[in-house]
Backbone as CSV, one residue per row, in Angstrom:
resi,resn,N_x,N_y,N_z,CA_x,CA_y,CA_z,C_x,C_y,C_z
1,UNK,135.326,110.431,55.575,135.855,109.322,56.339,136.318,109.820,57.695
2,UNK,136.042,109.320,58.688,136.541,109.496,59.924,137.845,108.542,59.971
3,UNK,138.931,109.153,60.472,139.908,108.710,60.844,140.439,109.091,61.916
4,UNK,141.411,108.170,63.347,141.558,108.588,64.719,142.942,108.182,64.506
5,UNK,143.998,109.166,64.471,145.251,108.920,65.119,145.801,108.943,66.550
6,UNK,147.080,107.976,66.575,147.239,108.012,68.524,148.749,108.165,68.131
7,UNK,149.569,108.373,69.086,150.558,108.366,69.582,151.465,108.410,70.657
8,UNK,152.387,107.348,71.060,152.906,107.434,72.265,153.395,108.805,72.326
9,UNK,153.806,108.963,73.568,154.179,110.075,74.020,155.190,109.786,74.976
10,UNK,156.607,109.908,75.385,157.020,109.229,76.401,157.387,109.889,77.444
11,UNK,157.726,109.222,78.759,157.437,109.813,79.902,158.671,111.037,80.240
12,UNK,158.376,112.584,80.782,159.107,112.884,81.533,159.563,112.795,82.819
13,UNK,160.379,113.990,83.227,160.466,114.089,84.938,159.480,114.387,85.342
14,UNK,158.215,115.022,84.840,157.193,115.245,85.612,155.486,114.466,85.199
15,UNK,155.508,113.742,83.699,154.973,112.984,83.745,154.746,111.391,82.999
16,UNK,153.875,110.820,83.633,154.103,109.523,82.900,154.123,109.685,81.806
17,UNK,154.335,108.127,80.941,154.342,107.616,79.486,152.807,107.818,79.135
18,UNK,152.551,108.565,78.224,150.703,108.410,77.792,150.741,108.240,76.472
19,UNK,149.306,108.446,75.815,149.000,107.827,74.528,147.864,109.245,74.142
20,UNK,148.233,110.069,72.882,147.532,111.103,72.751,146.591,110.653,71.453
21,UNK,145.155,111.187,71.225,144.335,110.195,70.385,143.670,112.041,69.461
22,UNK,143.496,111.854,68.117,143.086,113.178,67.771,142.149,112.535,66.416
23,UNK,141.012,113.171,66.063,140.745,112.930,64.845,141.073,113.368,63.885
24,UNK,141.150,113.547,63.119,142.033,114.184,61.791,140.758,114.478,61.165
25,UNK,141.441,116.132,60.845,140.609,117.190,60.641,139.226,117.967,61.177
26,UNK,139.867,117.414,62.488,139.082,118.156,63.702,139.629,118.605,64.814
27,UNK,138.560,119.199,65.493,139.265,120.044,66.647,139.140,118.903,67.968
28,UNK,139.169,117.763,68.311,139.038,117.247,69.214,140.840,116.143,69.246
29,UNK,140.839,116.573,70.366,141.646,115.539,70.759,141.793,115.090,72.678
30,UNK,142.364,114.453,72.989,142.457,113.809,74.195,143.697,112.842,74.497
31,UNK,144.517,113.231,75.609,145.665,112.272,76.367,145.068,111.318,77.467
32,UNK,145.704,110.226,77.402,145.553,109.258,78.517,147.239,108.514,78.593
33,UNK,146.679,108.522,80.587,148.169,107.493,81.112,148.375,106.487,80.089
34,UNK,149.601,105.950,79.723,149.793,104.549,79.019,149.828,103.290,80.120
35,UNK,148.573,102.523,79.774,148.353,101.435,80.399,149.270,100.180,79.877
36,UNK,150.648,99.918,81.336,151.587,98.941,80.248,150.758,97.167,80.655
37,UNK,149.848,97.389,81.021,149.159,95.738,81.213,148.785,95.974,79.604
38,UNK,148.828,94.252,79.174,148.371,93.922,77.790,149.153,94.141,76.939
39,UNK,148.320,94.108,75.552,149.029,94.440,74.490,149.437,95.883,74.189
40,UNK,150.105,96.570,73.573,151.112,97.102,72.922,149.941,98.614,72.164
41,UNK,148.745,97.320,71.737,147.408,98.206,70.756,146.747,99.293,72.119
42,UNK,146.545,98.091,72.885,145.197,98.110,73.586,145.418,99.424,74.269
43,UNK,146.542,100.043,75.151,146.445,101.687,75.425,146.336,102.969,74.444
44,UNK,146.189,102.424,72.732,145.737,103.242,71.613,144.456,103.111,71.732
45,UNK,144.264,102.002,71.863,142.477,101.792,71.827,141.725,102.287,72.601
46,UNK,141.900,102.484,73.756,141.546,102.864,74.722,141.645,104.629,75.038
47,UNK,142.939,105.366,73.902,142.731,106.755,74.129,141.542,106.829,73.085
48,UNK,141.280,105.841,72.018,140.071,106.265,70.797,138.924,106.269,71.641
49,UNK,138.724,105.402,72.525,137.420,104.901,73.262,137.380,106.752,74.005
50,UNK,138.261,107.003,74.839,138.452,108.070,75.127,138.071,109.594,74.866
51,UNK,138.273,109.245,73.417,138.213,110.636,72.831,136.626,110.527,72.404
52,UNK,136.603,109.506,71.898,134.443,109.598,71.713,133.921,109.736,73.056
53,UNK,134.677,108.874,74.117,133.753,109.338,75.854,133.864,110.980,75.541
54,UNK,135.033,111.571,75.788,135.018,113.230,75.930,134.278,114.021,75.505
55,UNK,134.331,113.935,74.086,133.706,114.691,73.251,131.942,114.312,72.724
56,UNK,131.521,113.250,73.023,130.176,112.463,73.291,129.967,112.472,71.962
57,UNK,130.820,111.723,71.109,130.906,111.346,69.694,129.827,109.918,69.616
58,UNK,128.954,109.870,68.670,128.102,108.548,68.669,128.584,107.913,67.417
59,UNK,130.182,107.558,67.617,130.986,106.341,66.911,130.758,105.113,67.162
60,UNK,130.532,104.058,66.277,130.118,102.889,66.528,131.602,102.211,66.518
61,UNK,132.028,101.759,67.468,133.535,100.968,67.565,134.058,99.646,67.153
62,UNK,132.679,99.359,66.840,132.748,97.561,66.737,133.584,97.160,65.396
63,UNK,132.887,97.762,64.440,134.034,97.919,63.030,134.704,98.677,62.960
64,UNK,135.868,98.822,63.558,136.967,100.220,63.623,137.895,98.967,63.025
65,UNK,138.350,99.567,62.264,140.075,98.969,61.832,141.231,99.975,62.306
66,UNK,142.566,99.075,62.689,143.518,99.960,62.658,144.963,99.563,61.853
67,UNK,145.684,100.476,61.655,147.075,100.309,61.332,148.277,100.756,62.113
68,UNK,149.325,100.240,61.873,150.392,101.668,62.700,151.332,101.914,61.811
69,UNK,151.755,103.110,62.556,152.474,104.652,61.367,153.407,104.783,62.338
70,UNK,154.055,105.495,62.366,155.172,105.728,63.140,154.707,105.933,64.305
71,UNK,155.295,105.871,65.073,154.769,106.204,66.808,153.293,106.249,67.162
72,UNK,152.585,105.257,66.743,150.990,105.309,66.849,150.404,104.519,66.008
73,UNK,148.918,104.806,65.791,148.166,104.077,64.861,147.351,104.932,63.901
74,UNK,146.533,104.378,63.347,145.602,105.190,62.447,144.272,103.939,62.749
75,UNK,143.134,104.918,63.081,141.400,103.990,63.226,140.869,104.783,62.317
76,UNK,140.175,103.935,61.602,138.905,104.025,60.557,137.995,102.978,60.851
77,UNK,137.084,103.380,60.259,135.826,102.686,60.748,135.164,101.693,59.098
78,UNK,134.799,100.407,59.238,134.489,99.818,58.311,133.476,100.629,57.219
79,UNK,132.865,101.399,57.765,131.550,102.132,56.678,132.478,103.157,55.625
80,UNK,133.740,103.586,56.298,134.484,104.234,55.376,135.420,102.967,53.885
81,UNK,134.637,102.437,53.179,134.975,101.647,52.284,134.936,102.115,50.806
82,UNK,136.440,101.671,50.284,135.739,102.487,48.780,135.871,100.826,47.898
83,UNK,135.148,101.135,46.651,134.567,100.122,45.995,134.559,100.804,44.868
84,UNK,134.950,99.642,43.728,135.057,99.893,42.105,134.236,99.396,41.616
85,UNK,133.886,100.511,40.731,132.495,99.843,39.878,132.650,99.417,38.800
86,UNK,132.770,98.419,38.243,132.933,98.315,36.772,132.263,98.965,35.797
């Protein structure tokens, strides 16, 4: 299962508020400025979009689900589904 965690990060004296995006159980991760236009999601979403631009990941985004966890979110992607078999 691919899974993408984010987390705010908040601003110091020397830099802005950003949003850090990592996959879990990999070596990739990536920071971006926190964009305060919009919703609250949308500068998480945007470090995930991020971290597949960087790393030239061929993630399909359209079915990504997310949740939030403490200071961030958690993305999975719809193909990661589990199902009971009788």
């Amino acid at each position: 299962m691919i899974a993408i965690q984010t987390k705010f990060l908040s601003p110091t004296n020397t830099k802005g508020a950003r949003v850090k995006a990592w996959a879990c159980g990999r070596p990739w991760s990536v920071t971006i400025s926190y964009d305060y236009s919009g919703s609250h999601e949308m500068p998480h979403y945007r470090a995930v979009q991020a971290l597949i631009e960087k790393h030239k990941l061929e993630w399909d985004l359209n079915n990504m689900r997310f949740g939030g966890v403490e200071n961030g979110y958690v993305f999975c992607f719809d193909a990661s589904k589990v199902s009971e078999s009788l």
